[in-house]
C-alpha positions in Angstrom: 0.0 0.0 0.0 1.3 3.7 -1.2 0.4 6.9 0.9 1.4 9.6 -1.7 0.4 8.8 -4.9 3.3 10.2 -6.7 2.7 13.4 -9.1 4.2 13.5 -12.2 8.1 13.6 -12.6 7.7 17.4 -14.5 5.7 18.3 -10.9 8.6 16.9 -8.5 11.1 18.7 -10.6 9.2 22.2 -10.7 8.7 21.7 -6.6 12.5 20.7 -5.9 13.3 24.3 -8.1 11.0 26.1 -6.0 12.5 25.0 -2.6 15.7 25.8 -3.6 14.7 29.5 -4.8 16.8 30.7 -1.6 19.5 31.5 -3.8 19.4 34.2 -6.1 19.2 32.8 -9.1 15.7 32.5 -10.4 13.7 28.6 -11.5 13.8 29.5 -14.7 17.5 30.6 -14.8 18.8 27.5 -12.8 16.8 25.3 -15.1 19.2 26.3 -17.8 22.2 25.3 -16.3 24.2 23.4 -18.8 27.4 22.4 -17.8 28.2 19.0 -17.8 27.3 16.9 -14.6 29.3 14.8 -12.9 27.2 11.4 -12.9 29.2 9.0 -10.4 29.2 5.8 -8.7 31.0 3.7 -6.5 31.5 -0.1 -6.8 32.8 -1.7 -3.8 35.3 -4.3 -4.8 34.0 -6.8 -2.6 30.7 -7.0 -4.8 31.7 -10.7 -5.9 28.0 -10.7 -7.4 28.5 -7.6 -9.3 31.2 -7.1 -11.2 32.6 -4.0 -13.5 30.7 -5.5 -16.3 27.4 -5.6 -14.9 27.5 -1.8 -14.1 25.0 0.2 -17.4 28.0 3.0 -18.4 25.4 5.2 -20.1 24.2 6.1 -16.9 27.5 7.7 -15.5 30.0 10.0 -16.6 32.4 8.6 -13.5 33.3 5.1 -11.6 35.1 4.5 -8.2 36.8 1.7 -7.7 36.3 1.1 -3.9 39.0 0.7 -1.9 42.3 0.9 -1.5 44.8 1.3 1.1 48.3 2.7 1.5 51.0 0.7 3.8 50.9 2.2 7.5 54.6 1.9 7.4 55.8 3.5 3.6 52.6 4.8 3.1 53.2 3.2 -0.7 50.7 0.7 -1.9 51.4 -2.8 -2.4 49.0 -4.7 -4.5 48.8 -8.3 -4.0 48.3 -10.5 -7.2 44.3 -10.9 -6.7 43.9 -7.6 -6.4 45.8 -6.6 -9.8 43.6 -8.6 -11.4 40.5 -6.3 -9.6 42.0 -3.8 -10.4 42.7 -4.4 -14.3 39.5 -5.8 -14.9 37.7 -2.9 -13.6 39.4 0.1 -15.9 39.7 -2.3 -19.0 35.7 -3.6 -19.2 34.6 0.1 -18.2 36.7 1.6 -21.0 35.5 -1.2 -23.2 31.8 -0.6 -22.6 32.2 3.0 -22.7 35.3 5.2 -23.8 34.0 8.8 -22.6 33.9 7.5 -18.8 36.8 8.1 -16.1 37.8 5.9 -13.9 39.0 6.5 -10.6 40.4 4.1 -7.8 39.3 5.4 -4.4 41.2 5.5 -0.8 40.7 4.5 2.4 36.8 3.8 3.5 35.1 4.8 6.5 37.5 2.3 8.6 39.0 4.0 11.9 42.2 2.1 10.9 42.0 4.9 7.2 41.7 7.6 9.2 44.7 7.0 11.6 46.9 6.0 8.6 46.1 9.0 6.3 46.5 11.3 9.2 50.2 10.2 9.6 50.5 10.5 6.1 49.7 14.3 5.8 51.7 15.2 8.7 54.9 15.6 6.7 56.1 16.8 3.6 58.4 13.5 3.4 54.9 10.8 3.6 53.0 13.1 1.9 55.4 12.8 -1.3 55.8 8.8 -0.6 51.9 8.7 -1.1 51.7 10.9 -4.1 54.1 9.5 -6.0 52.7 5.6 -5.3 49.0 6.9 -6.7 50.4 7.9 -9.3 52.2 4.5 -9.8 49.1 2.6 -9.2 47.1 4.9 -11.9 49.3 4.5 -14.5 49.7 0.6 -14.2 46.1 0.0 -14.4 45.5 2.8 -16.7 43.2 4.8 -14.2 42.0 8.2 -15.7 42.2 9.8 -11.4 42.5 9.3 -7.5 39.6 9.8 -5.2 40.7 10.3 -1.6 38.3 8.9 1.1 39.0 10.5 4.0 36.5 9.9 7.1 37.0 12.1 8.6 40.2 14.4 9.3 39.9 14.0 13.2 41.5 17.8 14.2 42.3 21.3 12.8 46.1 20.0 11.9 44.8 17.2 10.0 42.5 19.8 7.8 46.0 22.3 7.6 47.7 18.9 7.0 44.8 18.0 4.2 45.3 21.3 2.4 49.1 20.9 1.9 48.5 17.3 0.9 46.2 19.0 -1.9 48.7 21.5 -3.0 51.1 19.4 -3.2 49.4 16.2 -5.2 48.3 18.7 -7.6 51.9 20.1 -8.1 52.9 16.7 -8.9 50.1 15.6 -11.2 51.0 18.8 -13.4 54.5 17.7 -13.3 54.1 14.0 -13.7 51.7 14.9 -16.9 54.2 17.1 -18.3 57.1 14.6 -17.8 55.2 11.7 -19.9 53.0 13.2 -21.9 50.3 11.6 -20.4 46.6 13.5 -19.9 46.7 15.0 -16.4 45.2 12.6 -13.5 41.6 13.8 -11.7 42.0 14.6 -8.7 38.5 14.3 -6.0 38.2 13.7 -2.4 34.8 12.4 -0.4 34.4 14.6 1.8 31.4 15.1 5.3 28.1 16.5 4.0 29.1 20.0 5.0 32.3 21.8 5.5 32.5 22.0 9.0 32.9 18.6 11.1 32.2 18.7 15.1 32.2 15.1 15.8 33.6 14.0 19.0 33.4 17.9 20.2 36.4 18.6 18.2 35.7 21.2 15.9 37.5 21.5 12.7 36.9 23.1 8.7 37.9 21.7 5.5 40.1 24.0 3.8 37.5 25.3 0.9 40.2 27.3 -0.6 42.7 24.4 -0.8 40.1 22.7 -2.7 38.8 25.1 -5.2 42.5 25.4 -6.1 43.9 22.1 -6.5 40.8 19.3 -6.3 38.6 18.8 -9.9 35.3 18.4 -7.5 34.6 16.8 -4.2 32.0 14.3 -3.3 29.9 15.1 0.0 28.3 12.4 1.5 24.8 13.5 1.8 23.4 10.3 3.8 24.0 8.3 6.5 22.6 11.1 9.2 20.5 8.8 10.9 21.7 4.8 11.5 21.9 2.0 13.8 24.0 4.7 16.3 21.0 5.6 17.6 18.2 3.3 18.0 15.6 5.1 19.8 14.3 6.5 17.3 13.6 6.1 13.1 15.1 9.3 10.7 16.0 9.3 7.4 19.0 8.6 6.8 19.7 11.0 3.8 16.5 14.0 4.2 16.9 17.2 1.9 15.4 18.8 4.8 15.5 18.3 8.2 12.3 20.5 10.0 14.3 20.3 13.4 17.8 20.3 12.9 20.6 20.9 10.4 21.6 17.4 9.9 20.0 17.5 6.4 21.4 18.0 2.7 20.3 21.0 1.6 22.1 22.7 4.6 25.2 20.8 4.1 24.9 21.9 0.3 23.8 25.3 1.0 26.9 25.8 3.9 29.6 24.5 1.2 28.5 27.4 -0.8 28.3 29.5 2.2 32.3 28.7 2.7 33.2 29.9 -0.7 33.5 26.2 -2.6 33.2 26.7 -6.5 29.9 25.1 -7.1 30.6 23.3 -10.0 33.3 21.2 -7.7 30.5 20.5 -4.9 29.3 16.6 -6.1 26.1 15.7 -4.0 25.8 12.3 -2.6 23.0 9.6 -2.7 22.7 6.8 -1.3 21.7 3.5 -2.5 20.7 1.7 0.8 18.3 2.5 3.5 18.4 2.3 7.2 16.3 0.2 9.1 14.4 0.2 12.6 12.3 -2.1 14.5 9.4 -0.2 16.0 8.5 -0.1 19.0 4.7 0.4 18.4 3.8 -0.7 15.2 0.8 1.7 15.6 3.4 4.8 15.8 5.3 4.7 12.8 5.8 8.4 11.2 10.0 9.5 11.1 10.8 10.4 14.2 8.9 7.1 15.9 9.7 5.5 19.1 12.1 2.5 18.1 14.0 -0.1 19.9 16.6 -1.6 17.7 17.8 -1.9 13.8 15.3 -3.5 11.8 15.9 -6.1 8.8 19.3 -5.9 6.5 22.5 -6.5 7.6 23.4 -4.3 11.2 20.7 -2.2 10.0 21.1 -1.7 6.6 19.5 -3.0 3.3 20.2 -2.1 -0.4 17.6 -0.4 -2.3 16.9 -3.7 -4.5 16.5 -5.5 -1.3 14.2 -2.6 0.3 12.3 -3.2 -3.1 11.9 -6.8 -2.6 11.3 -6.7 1.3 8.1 -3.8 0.3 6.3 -6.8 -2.3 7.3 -9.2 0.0 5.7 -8.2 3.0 3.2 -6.3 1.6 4.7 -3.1 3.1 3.0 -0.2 3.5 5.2 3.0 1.4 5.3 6.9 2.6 6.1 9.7 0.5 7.5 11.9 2.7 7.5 15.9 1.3 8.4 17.3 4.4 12.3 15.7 4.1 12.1 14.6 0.8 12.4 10.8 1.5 10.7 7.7 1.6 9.9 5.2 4.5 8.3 2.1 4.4 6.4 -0.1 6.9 5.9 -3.8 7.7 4.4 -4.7 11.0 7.5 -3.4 13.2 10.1 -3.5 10.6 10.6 0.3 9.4 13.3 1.1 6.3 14.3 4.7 5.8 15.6 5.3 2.1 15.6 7.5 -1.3 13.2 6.2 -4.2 13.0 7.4 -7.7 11.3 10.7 -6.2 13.0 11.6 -3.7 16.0 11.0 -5.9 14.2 13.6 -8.8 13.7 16.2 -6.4 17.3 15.8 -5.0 19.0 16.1 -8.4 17.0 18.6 -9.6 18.1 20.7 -6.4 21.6 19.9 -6.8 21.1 21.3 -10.7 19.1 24.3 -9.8 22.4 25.2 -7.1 24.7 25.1 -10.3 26.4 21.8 -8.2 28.8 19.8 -10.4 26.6 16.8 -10.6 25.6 14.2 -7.8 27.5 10.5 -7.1 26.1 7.3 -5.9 26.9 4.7 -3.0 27.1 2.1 -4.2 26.3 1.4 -7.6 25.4 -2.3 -6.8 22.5 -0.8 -4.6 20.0 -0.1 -7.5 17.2 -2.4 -8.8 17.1 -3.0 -12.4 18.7 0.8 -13.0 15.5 2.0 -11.6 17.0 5.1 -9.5 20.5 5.6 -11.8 18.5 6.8 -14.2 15.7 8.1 -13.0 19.0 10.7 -11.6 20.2 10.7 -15.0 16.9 11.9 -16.3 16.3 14.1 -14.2 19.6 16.6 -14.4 19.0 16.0 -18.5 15.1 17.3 -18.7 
């Protein structure tokens, strides 16, 4: 069973313009935007069941290979045998199906073990170049067209100073190293929080916007994940364009990255291709915001959108439209799944387009049912 029929695609898009008419740039105007987006995805490398060559090309302009990690010693990267073959496979079948697309290989991951290892990295001009000059090793050899850095999160204000010199200098380098073999300079992109300033753990802390508009091609914010099995007590969306009682939403992270100066054609917004799930505590009380007392079905409280599909027919689930954050919830006796359908997913690209962003990414690419939201997002930015 549905609870908001859903209006036409032409309707969502015309509604997502008109929320975002807070900047100064008028519907009509922002409708015209015609650069090219950047149409990402990730695919995790442990997706055994999905491999390179089952991801549809036309939909993206931009693949992540998902993840790598530098030694916590040399800070070099040592690829094994297995992965070499990953790795080759990946960039050969996507350039085969498509030419036009780029392929980056991503680093690091939201592991606390990342973190600690990039953050020795930065810290000196000696790791830093040890780091650089292994990307651009690895790129080469398995003819990558860039380096992604996944950094969750820089933990203090010297690791965001540290950050910005690690910029500078990696985009020194890739001018050089281009100019040295003749080789088309490597893209350069960091994942980055949903907005620029990060106060978790009561340590406050800015990324340095001006380091990035100078030396980064975009950055991708990851717009999701700001409600999860950390807190049980309650169900959220995990990924709301608006949040009625707090900032934890998208549109402020978006709007506050524009705020800090960041060239908007470099600010990539994220989406997620997995919801969040609760089990209720009243079945009877089951809005966003509802009393809950643990995760719900998925794995620790996660399920990927094809799976949230599934779950819906399969227990006859009951499927709210939800304007007030732009998302989508669904309900099965106590089970409860927060997640982004194929309207909240218009509405969010078309207010990423009417911003001027640089495009919108995906995690993970593996995540979609039958293409249904990739290009629905695709669509959308194209109308």
């Amino acid at each position: 069973m549905e609870l908001f029929k859903a209006p036409s695609l032409l309707v969502l898009v015309i509604l997502s313009l008109t929320l975002c008419s807070s900047t100064s740039k008028s519907v009509a105007n922002s409708m015209s935007s015609s650069h090219n987006p950047n149409k990402g995805a990730y695919w995790p490398s442990w997706a055994i069941n999905f491999p390179p060559s089952a991801i549809d090309t036309t939909l993206f302009t931009h693949v992540y290979y998902a993840f790598l990690s530098p030694s916590n010693i040399t800070f070099k990267f040592e690829i094994d045998h297995p992965t070499a073959l990953l790795l080759k496979d990946f960039t050969t079948t996507l350039h085969a199906k498509n030419p036009n697309l780029k392929t980056l290989f991503s680093l690091g991951g939201a592991s606390e073990e990342s973190s600690i290892i990039f953050s020795r990295m930065a810290s000196s001009r000696e790791t830093r170049k040890s780091f650089i000059l292994s990307t651009f090793e690895v790129a080469r050899k398995f003819e990558f067209d860039g380096v992604d850095l996944d950094w969750e999160f820089p933990q203090t204000p010297t690791d965001m100073k540290n950050l910005a010199r690690l910029f500078h200098e990696w985009r020194v380098a890739v001018k050089k190293e281009a100019k040295a073999t003749g080789m088309p300079q490597l893209l350069l992109s960091a994942a980055t929080y949903y907005a620029p300033e990060i106060s978790l753990n009561n340590i406050y802390r800015e990324y340095p916007v001006a380091s990035i508009n100078k030396n980064l091609d975009w950055i991708n914010a990851m717009c999701y994940d700001y409600r999860g099995s950390w807190d049980v007590s309650a169900t959220g969306s995990p990924a709301s364009l608006y949040d009625p009682n707090s900032n934890v939403s998208t549109s402020y992270g978006l709007q506050a990255w524009i705020k800090a100066k960041i060239q908007r054609e470099k600010l990539v917004m994220g989406l997620p291709l997995y919801g969040r799930t609760w089990q209720l505590k009243d079945p009877n009380l089951h809005g966003i915001g509802a009393p809950a007392v643990d995760v719900g079905p998925g794995t620790e409280g996660q399920m990927p959108y094809v799976e949230v599909e599934k779950f819906n027919a399969q227990n006859s689930a009951m499927v709210v439209f939800d304007l007030s954050t732009v998302s989508t919830y669904s309900v099965a006796g106590t089970s409860w799944i927060g997640y982004d359908d194929y309207r909240s997913i218009a509405l969010k690209v078309a207010y990423a387009r009417g911003l001027e962003l640089g495009g919108y990414f995906f995690w993970a690419v593996n995540g979609d049912q039958d293409w249904k939201i990739s290009r629905e997002a695709s669509r959308t930015w194209t109308l």
